[in-house]
C-alpha positions in Angstrom: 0.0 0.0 0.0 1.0 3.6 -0.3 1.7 5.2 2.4 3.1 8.8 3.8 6.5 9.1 5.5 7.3 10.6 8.4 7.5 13.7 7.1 4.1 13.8 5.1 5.2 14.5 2.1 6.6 11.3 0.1 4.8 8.2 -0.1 6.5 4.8 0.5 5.1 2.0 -2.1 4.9 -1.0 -0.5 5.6 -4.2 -2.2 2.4 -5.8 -1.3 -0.8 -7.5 -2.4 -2.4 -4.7 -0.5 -0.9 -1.9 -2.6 -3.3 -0.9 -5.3 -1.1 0.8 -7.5 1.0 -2.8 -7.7 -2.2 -5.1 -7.7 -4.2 -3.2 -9.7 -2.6 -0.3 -11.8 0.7 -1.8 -12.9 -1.8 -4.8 -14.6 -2.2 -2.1 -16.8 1.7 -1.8 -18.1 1.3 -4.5 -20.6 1.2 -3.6 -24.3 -2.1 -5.3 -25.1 -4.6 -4.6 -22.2 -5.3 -1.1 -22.1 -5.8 -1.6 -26.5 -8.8 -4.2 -25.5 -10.6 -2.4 -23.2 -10.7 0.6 -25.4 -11.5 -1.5 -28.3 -15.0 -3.0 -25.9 -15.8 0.7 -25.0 -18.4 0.8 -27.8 -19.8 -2.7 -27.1 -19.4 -6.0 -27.9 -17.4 -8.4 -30.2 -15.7 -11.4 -31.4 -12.6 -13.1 -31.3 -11.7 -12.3 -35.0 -13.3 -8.8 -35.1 -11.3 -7.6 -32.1 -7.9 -9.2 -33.7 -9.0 -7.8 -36.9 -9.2 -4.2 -35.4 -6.6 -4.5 -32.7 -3.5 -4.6 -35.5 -0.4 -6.5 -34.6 -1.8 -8.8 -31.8 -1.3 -12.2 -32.0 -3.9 -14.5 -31.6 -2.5 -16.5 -28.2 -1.9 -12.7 -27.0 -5.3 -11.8 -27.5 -6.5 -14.7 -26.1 -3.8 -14.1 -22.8 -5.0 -10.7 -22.6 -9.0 -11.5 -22.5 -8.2 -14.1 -20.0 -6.4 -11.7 -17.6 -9.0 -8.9 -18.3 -11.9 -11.6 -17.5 -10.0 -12.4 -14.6 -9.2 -9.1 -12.7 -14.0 -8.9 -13.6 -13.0 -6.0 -16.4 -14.3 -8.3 -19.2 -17.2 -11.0 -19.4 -17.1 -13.8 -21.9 -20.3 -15.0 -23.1 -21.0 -18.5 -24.8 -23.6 -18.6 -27.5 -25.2 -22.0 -28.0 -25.4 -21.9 -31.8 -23.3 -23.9 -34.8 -20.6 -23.3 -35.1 -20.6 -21.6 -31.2 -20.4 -17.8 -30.8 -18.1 -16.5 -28.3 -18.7 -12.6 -27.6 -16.7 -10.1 -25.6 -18.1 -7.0 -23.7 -17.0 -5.0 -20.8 -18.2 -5.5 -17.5 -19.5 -2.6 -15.3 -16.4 -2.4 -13.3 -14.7 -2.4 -17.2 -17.4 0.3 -18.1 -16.1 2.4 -14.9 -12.6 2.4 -16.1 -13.5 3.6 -19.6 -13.8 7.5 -18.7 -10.2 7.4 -17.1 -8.7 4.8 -19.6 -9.9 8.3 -22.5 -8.1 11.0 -20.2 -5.2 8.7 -20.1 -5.3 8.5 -23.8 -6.1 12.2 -24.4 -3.1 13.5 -22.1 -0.7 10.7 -24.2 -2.4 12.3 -27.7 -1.6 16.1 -26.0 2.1 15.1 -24.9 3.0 12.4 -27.8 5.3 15.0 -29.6 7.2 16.0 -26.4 7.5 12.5 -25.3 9.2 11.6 -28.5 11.4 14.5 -28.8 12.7 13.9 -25.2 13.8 9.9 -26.4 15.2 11.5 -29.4 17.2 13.8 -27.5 18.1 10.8 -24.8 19.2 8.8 -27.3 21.0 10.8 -29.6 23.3 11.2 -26.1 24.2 7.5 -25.9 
């Protein structure tokens, strides 16, 4: 858990399952996760259709990736008794909450992109 020093002023992060900026934010730092729960924000969908719009995924990553989401409740999977079967994806409610700060998120990466990739630039041209 995060918690404040002595002084107030700094927080220390513990390395615990009680922390939830380790147990539940840093889930977030993979490359696919955050893509998959943007691509749900408008609804439900397929396997294929997701793979088809999330470019560059693999199919086992895609598959990885719902399977944690599911997990952690951000994603339901839902079995459709037809031939052949239909497997849909949709965002829970807890999913649905995460939505509106998932967009700031990406609207402060969209409004800082350029500076971001000016500063590597300039870090690596130093190497």
């Amino acid at each position: 858990m995060a918690t404040e020093a002595s002084n107030g002023d700094r927080f220390i992060f513990e390395n615990t399952e009680d922390c939830p900026i380790r147990d539940v934010v840093a889930r977030f730092g993979d490359k696919w996760s955050i893509i998959v729960l943007l691509a749900l924000s408008k609804g439900s969908e397929r396997f294929n259709a997701l793979k088809r719009r999330i470019v560059g995924v693999s199919q086992r990553m895609l598959t990885r990736t719902l399977r944690q989401l599911e997990r952690e409740g951000y994603v339901s999977r839902v079995v459709h008794a037809e031939v052949p079967v239909r497997v849909e994806y949709s965002l829970t409610e807890l999913g649905q909450d995460l939505i509106k700060p998932l967009w700031a998120l990406i609207g402060w990466a969209r409004e800082h992109h350029d500076t971001i990739r000016e500063a590597r630039d300039g870090f690596d041209g130093r190497e």
